[in-house]
PABARO-83509 format. One record per residue (C-alpha): x, y, z. Coordinates in pm, whole numbers, padded with zeros to 5 digits, always signed. Example, Ala and Ser with C-alpha at 12.3 -4.5 7.8 and 13.67 -1.06 7.14 Angstrom:
2
+01230-00450+00780+01367-00106+00714
//
This chain:
648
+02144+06279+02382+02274+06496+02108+02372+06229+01894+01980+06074+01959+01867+06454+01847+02071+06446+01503+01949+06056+01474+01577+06196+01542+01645+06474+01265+01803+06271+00982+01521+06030+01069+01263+06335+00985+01458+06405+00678+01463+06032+00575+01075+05965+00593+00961+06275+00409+01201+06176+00170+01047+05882+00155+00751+06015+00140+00803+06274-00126+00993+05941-00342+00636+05758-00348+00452+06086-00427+00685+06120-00735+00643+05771-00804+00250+05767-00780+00224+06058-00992+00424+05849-01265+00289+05543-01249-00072+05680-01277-00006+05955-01542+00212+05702-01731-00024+05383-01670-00327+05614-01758-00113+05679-02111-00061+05323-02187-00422+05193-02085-00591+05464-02323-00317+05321-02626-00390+04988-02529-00777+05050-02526-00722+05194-02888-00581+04943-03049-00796+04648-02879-01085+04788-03017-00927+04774-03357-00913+04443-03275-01228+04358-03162-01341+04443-03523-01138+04123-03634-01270+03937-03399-01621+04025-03432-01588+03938-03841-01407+03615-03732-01630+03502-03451-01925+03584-03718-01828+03361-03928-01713+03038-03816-01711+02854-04091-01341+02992-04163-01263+02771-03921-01472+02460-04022-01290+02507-04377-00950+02595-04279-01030+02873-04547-01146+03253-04559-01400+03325-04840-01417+03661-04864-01024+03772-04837-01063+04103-04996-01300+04265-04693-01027+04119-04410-00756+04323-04631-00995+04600-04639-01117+04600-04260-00666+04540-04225-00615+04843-04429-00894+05078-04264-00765+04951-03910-00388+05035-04012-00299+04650-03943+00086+04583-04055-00013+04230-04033-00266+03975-03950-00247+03538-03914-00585+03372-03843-00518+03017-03698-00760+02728-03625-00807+02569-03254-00510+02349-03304-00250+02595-03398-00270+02543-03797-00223+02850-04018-00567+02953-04213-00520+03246-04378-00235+03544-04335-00219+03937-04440+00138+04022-04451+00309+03685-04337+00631+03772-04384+00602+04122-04160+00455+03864-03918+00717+03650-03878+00975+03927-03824+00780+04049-03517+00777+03707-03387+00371+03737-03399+00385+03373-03246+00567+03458-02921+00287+03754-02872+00053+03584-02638+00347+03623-02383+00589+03912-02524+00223+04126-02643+00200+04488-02684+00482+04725-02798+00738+04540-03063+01127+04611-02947+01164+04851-03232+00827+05062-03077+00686+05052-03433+00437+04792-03429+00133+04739-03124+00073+04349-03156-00229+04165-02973-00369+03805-02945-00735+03739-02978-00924+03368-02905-01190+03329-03095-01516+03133-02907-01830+03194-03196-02004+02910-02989-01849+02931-02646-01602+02662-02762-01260+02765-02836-01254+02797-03243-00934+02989-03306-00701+03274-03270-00556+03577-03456-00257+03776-03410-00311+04154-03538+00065+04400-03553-00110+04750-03582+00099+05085-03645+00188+05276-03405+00533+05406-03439+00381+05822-03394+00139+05712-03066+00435+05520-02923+00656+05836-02984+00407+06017-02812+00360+05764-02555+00769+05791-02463+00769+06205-02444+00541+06188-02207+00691+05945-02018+01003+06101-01997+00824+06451-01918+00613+06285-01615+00967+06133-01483+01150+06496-01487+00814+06648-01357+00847+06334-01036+01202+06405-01035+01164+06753-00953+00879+06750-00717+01139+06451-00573+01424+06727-00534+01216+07064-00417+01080+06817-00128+01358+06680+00005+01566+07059+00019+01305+07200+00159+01237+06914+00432+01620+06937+00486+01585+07345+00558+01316+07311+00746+01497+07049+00944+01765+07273+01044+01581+07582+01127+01327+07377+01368+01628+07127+01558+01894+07460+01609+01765+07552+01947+01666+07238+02071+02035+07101+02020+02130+07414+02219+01912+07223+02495+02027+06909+02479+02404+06999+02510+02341+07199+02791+02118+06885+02953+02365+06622+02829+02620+06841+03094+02344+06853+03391+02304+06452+03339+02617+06400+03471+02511+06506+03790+02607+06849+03791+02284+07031+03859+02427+07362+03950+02488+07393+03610+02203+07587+03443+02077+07618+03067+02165+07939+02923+01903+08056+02654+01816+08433+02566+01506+08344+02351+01144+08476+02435+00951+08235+02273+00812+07894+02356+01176+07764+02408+01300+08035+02641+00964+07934+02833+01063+07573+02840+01453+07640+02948+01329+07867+03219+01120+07558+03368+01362+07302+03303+01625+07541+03535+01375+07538+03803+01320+07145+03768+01740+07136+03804+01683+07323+04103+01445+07129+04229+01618+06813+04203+01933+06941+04334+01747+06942+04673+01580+06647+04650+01953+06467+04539+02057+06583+04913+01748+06428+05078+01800+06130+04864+02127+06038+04970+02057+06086+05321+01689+05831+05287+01911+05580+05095+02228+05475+05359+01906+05472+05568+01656+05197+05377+02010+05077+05284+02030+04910+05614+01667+04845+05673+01670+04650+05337+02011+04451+05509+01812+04319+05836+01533+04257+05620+01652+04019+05350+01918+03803+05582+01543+03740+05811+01395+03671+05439+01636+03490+05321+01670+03204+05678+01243+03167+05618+01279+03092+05213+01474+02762+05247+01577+02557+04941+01373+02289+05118+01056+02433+05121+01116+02448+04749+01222+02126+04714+00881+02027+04874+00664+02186+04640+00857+02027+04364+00812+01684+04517+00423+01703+04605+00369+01787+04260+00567+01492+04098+00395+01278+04331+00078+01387+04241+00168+01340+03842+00270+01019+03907+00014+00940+04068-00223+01045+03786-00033+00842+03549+00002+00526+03721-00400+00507+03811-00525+00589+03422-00216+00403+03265-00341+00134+02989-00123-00140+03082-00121-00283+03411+00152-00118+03653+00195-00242+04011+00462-00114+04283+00673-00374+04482+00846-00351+04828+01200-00450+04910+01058-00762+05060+00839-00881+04723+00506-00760+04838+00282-00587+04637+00253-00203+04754+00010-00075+04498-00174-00169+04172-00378+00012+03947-00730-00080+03772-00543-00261+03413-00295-00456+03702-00682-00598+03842-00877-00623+03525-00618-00841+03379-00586-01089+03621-00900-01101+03724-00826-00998+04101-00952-00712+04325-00753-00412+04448-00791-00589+04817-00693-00954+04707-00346-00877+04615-00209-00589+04835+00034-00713+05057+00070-01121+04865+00424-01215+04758+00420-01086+04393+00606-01425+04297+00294-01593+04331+00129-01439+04067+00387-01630+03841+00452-01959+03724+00710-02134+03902+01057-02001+03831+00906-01718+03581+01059-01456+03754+01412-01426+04006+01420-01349+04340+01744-01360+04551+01813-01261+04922+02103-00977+04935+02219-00671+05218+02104-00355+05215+02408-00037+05321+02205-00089+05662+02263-00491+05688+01913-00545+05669+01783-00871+05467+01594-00762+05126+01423-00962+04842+01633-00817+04523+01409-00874+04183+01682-00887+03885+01591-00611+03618+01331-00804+03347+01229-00721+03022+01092-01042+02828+00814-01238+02818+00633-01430+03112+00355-01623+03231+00127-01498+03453-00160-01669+03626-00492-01567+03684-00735-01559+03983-00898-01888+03770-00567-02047+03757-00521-02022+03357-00204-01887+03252-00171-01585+03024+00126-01482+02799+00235-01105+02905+00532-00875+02822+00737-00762+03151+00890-00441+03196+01094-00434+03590+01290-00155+03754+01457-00062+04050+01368+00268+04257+01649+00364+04497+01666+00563+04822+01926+00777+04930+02187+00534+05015+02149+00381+04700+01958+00077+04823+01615-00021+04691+01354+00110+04796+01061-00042+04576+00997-00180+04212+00782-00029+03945+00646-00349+03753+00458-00292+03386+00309-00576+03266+00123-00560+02901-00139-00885+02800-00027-01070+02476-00244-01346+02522-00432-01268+02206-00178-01155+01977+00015-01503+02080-00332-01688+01946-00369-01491+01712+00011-01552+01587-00053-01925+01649-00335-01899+01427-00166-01775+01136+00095-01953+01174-00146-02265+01105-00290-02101+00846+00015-02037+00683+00103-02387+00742-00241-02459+00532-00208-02193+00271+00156-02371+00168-00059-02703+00203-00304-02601-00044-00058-02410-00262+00138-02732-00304-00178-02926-00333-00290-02683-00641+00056-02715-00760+00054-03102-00800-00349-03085-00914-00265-02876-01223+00096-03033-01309-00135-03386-01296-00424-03216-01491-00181-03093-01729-00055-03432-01786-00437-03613-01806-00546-03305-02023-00297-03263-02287-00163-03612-02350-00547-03715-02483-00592-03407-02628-00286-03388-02787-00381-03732-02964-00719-03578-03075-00541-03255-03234-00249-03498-03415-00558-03753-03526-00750-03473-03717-00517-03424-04044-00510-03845-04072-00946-03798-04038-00934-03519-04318-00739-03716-04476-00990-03979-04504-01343-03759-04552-01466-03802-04903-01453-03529-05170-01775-03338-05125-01870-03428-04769-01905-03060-04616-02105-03149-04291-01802-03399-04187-01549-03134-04230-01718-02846-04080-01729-03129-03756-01346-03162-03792-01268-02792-03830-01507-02720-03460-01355-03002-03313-01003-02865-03404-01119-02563-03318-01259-02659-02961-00892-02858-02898-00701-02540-02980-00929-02328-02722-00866-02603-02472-00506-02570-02547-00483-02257-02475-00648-02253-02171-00462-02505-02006-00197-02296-02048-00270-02014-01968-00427-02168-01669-00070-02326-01547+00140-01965-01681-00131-01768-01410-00049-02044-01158+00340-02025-01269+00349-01645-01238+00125-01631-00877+00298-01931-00707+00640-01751-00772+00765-02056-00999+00859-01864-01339+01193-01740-01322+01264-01474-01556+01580-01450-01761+01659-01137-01854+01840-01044-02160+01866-00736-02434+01717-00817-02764+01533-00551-03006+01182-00509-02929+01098-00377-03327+01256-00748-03498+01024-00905-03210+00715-00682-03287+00814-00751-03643+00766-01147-03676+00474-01152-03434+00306-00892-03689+00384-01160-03962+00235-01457-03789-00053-01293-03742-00123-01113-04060-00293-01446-04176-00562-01432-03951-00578-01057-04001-00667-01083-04342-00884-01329-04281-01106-01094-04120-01084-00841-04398-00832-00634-04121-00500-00436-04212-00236-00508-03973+00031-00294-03936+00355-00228-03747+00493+00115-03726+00877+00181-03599+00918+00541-03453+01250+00448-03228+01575+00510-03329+01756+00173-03111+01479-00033-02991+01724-00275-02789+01544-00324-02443+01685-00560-02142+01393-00764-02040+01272-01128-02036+01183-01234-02395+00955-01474-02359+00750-01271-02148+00767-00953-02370+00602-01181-02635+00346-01328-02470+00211-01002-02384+00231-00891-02750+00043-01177-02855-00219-01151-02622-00271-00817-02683-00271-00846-03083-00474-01156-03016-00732-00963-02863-00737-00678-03096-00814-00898-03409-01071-01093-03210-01254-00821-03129-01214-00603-03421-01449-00678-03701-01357-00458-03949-01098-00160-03963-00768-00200-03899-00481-00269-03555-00178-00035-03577+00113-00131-03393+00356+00133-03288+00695+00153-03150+00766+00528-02989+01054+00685-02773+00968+00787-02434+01168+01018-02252+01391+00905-01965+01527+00605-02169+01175+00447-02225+01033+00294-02505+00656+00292-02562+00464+00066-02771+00082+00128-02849-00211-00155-02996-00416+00055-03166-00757-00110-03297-01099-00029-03439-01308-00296-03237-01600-00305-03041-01374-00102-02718-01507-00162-02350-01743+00037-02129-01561+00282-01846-01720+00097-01555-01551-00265-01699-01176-00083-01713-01171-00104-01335-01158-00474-01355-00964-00568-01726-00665-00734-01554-00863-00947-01278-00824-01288-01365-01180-01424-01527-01340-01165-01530-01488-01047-01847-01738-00771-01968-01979-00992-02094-02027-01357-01941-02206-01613-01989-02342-01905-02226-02502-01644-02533-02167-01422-02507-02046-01313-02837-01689-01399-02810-01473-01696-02676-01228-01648-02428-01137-01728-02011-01025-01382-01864-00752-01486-01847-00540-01332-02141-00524-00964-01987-00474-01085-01633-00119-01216-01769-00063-00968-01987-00038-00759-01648+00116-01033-01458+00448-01004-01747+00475-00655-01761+00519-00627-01393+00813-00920-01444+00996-00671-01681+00933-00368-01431+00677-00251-01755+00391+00007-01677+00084-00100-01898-00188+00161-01976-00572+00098-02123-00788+00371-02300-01115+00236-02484-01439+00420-02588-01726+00166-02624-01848+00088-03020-01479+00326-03120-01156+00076-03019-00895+00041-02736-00530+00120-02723-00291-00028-02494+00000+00128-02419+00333-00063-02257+00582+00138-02173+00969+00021-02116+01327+00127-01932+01567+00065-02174+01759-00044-01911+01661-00215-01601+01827-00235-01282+01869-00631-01208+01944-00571-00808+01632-00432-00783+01401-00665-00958+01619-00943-00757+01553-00767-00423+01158-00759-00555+01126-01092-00572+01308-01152-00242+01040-00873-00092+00762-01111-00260+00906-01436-00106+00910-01328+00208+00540-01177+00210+00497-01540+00096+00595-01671+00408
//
């Protein structure tokens, strides 16, 4: 008790302590907050006045210039600005009062280091400039302020010794008072921490008149008091003692472990009773002998019977001949049993009609005390439908390959029909221009549209068989590292012809340092093509910038850039579905099978590529394919495993 006594009073001292320590801290933190807001406040109205001159006149920012220079180095001089940089919306420099001051405050790292400089000479502030509620700018302002700073840090430091001491006085006088107030009561308690023993002829000894002498005084009577009542105690206990004996052996014979055990037992009954009723599958309960004990409603509804009609019938009737074992064995008493071997497979089951149904069986063995059997829980779950519904897709599967072949042989035999006439119309067409007279237009604008129409053809035969290639699983990439800027480089070159046909500048821009990429080359150019294909067909005048960037993470981007007619937002959704295209039909401007983006996609998911699209209707397009450096062969092998066996 005495020890709890000097824990209560160093637990006194401790919180108003603690609570003198946070009125010391409040009264610095406000005076010295209350300091800093009003220099703060001073010096961002100062810079208001910049930024009201600024926002006034916007066209600074327009220009990239300030007209009137001599008022801003006025308004800086009247303001006491050390320095001032005025930047546009995208971080370019304007106009500057005392750059180089500027720079050695590191005015650029103030929008996150603001306020006081480290040498306390210079107050530096950030301003945004919004003239039209659109972000137009910023300033940085370095104001002087070495003499309020000074003043700002003496009274810091006074306000800290003036906490400090309220800090000290508190806690020496909570301590005094401490000591003066627990004196007499430890007096007490070592005096009660003797009677607690049991001792209670031992009585507190205090000469005092005051409140405490009154309290000692009573607590000598209560030790009187109890000294008595100790006696009559021990004489009531040996007494209940053994009452309490005859009562708890009577107690004890009438609260038998197998009462318990009842309760236990009614109430697993009765949950598994609740379960086996609502259960979703069908659940039925077998005797020793085979007969059916109990079912519950899914047991009925699936095979079409009533509770009545199969209580008490031979459960082995239920299933087709030799669908489940039964054998004859001994019981521990000699008695003949039916013994059902432990199933879990699939069986047949037949229904009241007599059809047969597919079903999943789940059979277990309950035993009794002697370890014989006492019944079978049977679970029994309906797969009739998923086994037609496998069959089913199984057939359709059987199809799907039947058609895939079919459309396999179709286009290899169109290819064939297709291209060996047409290849004898495009070889004929020199020998026939060979052969028009000098000065016969109207024959040779024929030639050129029927050369024209064959090359279109051409191409969409095969781009037709690549799609069918690529979808069927046929193509089979061969990877290899090659640099993607000498690639990007000739297929700029063969098509700067037709570039400048159009009146377009074509132009290939290498911003990599290595540009060697491990990927299948024949793919990587076909999308290239198509893509600069695309961009000069649908650019009528401007130019198509081709550009080769680093990526981070050992990726290698390259960009189409173009100045053609650009797609709608609504037709993005659908660029790489094969056919489709954003206008269609007979009066469309532009030739072309939808097919050319829908590979494009198809090869850059072959070379484990990401492929981007960004377009602004009547403005361009830019494509963006980005590259590893280095691809991981396993993976892209395991891929196309994944995708042969979603095949099948």
């Amino acid at each position: 008790m005495k020890n709890y006594s000097q824990k209560l009073q160093l637990k006194l001292t401790i919180e108003f302590a603690i609570f003198f320590i946070i009125v010391s801290a409040v009264i610095y933190v406000f005076t010295t907050d209350k300091f800093e807001t009003d220099l703060k406040e001073k010096f961002e109205y100062k810079a208001s006045i910049f930024a009201n001159y600024l926002e006034q006149n916007p066209q600074f920012f327009w220009t990239d210039s300030i007209d009137n220079k001599e008022l801003l180095q006025r308004l800086a001089e009247l303001n006491n600005a050390e320095y001032l940089v005025i930047e546009n919306s995208r971080g370019k420099l304007i106009d500057a009062i005392n750059l180089d001051v500027a720079e050695k405050y590191l005015y650029i790292r103030s929008d996150v280091e603001g306020g006081i400089s480290a040498d306390k000479q210079i107050y530096r502030i950030t301003k945004y400039l919004y003239p039209t509620k659109i972000l137009a700018g910023k300033f940085y302002a370095g104001f002087k302020a070495a003499e309020q700073i000074s003043k700002l840090e003496r009274i810091k430091l006074l306000t800290a010794l003036f906490s400090l001491t309220v800090l000290l006085t508190g806690i020496i006088i909570t301590y005094i008072l401490s000591l003066l107030s627990f004196r007499p009561i430890l007096a007490i308690i070592e005096a009660l921490d003797r009677t607690i023993k049991g001792n209670y002829t031992v009585k507190i000894k205090y000469e005092g008149k005051n409140e405490l002498g009154l309290l000692v005084d009573k607590i000598n009577d209560v030790l009187d008091e109890l000294q008595r009542k100790a006696e009559n105690n021990e004489k009531l206990d040996r007494k209940i003692t053994d009452v309490l004996r005859e009562r708890l052996s009577e107690v004890g014979a009438e609260i038998s472990e197998q009462e318990y055990a009842k309760r236990i037992l009614r109430k697993s009954e009765e949950q598994f009773k609740l379960l086996f009723e609502n259960a979703p599958i069908g659940m039925v309960i077998i005797s020793s002998e085979g007969r059916i004990m109990s079912i519950n409603k899914s047991f009925c509804d699936t095979l079409d019977y009533s509770n009545e009609e199969l209580l008490g019938v031979p459960v082995k009737y239920l299933f087709e001949k030799d669908e489940i074992p039964f054998f004859i064995t001994k019981n521990s008493r000699n008695e003949s049993v039916i013994r059902i071997s432990d199933i879990n497979a699939e069986k047949k089951l037949i229904k009241k009609d007599g059809k047969e149904i597919n079903v999943i069986v789940k059979s277990v063995g309950v035993e009794d005390d002697n370890g014989d059997i006492d019944h079978y829980i049977m679970q029994l779950l309906d797969i009739t439908a998923i086994k037609r519904a496998q069959q089913e897709l199984i057939k359709a599967l059987e199809r799907a390959e039947q058609s895939d072949k079919l459309k396999t042989a179709f286009l290899a035999q169109m290819s064939h029909e297709i291209r060996t006439p047409l290849n004898v119309i495009l070889t004929s067409i020199p020998l026939f221009e060979d052969l028009i007279p000098q000065g016969d237009d109207e024959m040779k604008v024929i030639l050129d549209s029927v050369k024209s129409a064959g090359k279109r053809l051409h191409r969409t035969i095969d781009m037709i068989l690549n799609m069918s290639s690529v979808q069927s699983g046929n193509y089979k990439p061969h990877y290899e590292s090659f640099s993607l800027s000498d690639d990007l480089k000739k297929l700029t070159e063969e098509f700067r012809s037709l570039s400048e046909d159009k009146g377009l500048t074509l132009n290939f821009t290498n911003l990599a340092g290595s540009t060697f990429i491990t990927a299948d080359r024949y793919t990587v150019n076909q999308i290239f093509q198509n893509l600069i294909s695309n961009a000069i067909k649908y650019t009528q005048k401007g130019f198509i910038d081709i550009i080769l960037r680093e990526q981070p993470n050992k990726k290698l981007k390259v960009e189409v850039r173009d100045t053609g007619i650009g797609m709608s937002k609504e037709y993005l959704q659908n660029i790489f579905t094969p056919f489709s295209q954003e206008l269609s039909g007979h009066k469309r401007e532009y030739e072309g099978n939808g097919l050319g983006l829908a590979l494009v996609k198809k090869y850059a998911e072959i070379n484990h590529a990401e492929i981007h699209v960004e377009s602004e209707k009547g403005k361009g397009s830019v494509f963006s394919v980005v590259f590893d450096r280095e691809i991981d062969l396993s993976v892209l092998k395991n891929l196309d495993n994944t995708k042969e066996v979603e095949k099948k």
